[in-house]
C-alpha positions as a printed Julia matrix, in Angstrom:
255×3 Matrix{Float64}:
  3.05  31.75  -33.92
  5.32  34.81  -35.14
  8.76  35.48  -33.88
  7.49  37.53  -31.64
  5.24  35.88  -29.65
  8.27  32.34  -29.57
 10.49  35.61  -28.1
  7.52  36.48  -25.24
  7.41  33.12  -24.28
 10.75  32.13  -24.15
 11.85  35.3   -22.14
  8.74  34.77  -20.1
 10.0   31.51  -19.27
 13.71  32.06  -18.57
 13.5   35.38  -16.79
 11.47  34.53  -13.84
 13.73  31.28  -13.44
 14.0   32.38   -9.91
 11.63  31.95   -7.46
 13.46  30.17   -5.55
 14.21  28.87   -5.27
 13.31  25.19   -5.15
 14.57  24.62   -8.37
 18.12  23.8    -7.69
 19.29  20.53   -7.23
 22.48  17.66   -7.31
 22.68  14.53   -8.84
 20.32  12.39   -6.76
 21.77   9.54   -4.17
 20.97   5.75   -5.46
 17.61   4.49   -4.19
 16.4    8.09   -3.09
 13.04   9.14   -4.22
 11.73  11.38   -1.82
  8.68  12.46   -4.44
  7.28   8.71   -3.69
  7.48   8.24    0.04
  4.48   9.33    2.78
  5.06   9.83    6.35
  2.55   7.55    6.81
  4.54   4.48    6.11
  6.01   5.43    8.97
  4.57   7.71   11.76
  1.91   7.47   13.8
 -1.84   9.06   12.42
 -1.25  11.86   14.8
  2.06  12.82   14.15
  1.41  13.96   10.86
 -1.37  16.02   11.46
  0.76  19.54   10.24
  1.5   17.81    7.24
 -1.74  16.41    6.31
 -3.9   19.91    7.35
 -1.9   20.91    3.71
 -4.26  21.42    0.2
 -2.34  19.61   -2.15
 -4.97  18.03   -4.32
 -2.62  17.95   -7.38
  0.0   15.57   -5.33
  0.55  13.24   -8.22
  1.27  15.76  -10.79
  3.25  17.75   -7.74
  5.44  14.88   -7.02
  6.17  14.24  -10.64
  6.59  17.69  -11.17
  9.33  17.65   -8.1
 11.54  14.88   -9.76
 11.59  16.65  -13.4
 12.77  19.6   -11.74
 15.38  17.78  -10.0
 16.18  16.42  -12.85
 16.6   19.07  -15.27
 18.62  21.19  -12.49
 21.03  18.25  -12.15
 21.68  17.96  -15.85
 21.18  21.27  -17.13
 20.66  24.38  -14.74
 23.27  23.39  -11.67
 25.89  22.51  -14.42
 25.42  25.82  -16.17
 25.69  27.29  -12.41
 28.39  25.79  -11.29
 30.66  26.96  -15.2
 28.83  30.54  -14.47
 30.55  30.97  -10.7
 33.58  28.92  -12.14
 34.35  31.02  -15.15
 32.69  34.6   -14.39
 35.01  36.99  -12.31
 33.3   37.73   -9.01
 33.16  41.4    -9.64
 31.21  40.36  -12.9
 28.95  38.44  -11.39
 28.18  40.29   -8.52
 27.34  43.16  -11.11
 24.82  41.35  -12.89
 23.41  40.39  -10.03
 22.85  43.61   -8.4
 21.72  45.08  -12.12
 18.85  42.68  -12.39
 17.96  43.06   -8.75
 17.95  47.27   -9.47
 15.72  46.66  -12.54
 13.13  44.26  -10.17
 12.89  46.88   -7.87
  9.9   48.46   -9.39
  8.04  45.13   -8.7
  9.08  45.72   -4.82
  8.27  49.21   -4.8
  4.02  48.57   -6.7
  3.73  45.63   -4.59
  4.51  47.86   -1.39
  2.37  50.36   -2.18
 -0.57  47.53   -2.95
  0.0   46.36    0.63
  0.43  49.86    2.47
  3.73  49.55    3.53
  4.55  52.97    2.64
  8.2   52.34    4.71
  8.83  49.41    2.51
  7.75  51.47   -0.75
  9.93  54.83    0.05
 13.25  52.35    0.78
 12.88  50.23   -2.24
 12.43  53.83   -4.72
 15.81  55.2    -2.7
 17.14  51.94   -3.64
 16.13  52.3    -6.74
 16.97  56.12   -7.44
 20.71  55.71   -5.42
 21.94  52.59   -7.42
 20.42  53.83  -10.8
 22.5   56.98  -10.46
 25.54  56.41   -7.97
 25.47  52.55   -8.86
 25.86  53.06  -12.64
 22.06  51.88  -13.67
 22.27  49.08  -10.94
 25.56  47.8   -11.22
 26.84  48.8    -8.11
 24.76  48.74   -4.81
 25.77  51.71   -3.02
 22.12  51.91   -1.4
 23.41  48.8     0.75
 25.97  50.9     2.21
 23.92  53.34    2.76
 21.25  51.53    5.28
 18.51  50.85    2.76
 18.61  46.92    2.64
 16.97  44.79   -0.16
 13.54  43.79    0.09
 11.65  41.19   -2.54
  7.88  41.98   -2.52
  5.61  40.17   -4.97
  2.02  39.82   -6.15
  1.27  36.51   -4.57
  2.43  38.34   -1.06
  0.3   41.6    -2.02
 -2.68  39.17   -2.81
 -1.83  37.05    1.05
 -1.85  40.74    2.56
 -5.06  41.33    1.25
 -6.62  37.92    2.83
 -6.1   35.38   -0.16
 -4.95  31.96    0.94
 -2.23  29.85   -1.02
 -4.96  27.85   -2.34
 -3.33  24.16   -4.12
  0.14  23.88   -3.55
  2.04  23.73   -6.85
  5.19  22.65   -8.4
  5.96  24.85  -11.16
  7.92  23.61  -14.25
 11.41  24.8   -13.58
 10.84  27.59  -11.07
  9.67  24.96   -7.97
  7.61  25.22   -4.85
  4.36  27.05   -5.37
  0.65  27.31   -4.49
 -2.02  28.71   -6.73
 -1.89  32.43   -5.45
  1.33  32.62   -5.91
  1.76  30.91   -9.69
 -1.04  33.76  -10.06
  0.89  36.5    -8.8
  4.39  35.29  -10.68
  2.08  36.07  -13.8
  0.88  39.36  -13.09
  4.53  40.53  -11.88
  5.75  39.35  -14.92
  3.08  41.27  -16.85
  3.74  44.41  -14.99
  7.6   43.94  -15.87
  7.18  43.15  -19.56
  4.5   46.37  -20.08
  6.27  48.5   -17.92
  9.58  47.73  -20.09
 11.86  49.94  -17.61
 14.8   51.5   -19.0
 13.93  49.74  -22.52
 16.11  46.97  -21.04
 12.84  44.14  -21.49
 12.55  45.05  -25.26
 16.33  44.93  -26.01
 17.39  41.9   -24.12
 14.21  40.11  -25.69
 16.11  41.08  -29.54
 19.24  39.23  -28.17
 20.13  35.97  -29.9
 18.48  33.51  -27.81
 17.65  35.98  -25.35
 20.97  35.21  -23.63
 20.74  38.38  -21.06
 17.48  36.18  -19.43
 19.63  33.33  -19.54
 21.98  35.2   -18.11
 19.64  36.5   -14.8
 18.46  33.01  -14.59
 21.76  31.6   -14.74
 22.52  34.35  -11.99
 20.19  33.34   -9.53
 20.33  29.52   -9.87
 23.96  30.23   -8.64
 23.3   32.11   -5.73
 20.54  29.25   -4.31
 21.87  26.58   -1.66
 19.04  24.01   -1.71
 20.0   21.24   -3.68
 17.35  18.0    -4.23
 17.92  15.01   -2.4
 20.56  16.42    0.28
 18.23  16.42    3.09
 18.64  13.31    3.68
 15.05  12.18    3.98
 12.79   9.84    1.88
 10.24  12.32    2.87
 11.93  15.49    1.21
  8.97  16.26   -0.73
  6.59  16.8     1.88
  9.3   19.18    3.96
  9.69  20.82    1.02
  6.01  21.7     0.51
  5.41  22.17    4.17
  8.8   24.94    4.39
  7.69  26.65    1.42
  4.38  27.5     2.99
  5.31  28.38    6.19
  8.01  30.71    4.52
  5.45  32.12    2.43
  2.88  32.96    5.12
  6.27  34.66    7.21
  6.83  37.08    4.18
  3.15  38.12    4.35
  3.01  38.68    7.74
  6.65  40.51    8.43
């Protein structure tokens, strides 16, 4: 494998760190393994009917899945978090983040257009033309200010729009809650981003020693995610997890 191709996939693997979402988490409370317990041992048949109407034919995998990524957020990605907020100046940070967010916006803006929400499309490319130019490339969000909110569109929601169910649900190394449309769609987003290569920014951050400016986004939006594993207090929180992943996921399609 030439340098190259190690660079692909270890910006391929860092920059996408996002998703949400579920991959943040806090050092685990003794005796609490909520990626072992069903609501079986303790409801009644019938009351678990919403749960159990859920494809997860990969549960053991899923489950194991869930505690590795608790794991490696509590020992590697919260801590990094945590010295990012702790260190970085809020203006810094807050320019990174809206720089990365300028540079997705492309996604938002092809995914639109894939769905027919032509509204959606036309905001995100103001977005995108305002903070490009009046932001300084992204680094400022002027568009904000200006009544043209944010909006995250993505392949696995273009491919729910167009009648595709979430398939399996699954837990993705690192990046969390899942189902098979939308692993498929993380792909081909991150495809379109890599070819696409806007403002050069994909080919010089992957030259970077250790591609630190992906570290950097991923390190970005681990900070800015709430959730943290094994602080819902539940046995069960695997299965609320899965079950408030879905029904978020089905709310984005249909907004």
């Amino acid at each position: 494998m030439n340098i190259n191709a190690i660079r692909l996939l270890v910006t391929a693997f860092v920059a996408s760190s996002v998703i949400l979402s579920g991959c943040a988490a806090s050092r685990p409370q003794e005796g609490a393994d909520p990626a072992r317990r069903q609501l079986g041992d303790v409801m009644a048949p019938e009351d678990t009917t919403l749960f159990a109407s859920t494809y997860d034919p990969w549960e053991g995998y899923n489950r194991w899945m869930y505690n590795f990524n608790a794991r490696f957020d509590r020992y590697l990605f919260a801590p990094a978090a945590e010295g990012y907020k702790r260190f970085l100046p809020k203006f810094m940070r807050s320019g990174v983040h809206n720089f990365m967010r300028n540079i997705r916006e492309v996604l938002n803006v092809y995914n639109a257009l894939l769905q027919a929400r032509l509204r959606t499309a036309g905001r995100s490319t103001g977005r995108f033309a305002v903070n490009s130019t009046l932001g300084l490339a992204g680094f400022f969000d002027p568009a904000t200010e200006m009544g043209m909110y944010y909006q995250r569109e993505d392949f696995g929601q273009t491919l729910g729009v167009w009648g595709v169910g979430p398939g399996p649900y699954f837990v993705l190394p690192i990046f969390g809650p899942s189902s098979l449309r939308d692993a498929t769609g993380l792909g081909v987003d991150y495809a379109v981003w890599y070819y696409l290569d806007l403002f050069g920014y994909r080919s010089w951050a992957s030259d970077q020693p250790l591609v630190w400016p992906n570290l950097l986004y991923a390190i970005d939006l681990r900070a800015n995610v709430d959730f943290r594993y094994y602080e819902m207090g539940s046995v069960y929180e695997y299965l609320w997890i899965r079950q408030l992943y879905l029904e978020y996921r089905q709310f984005e399609i249909q907004r």
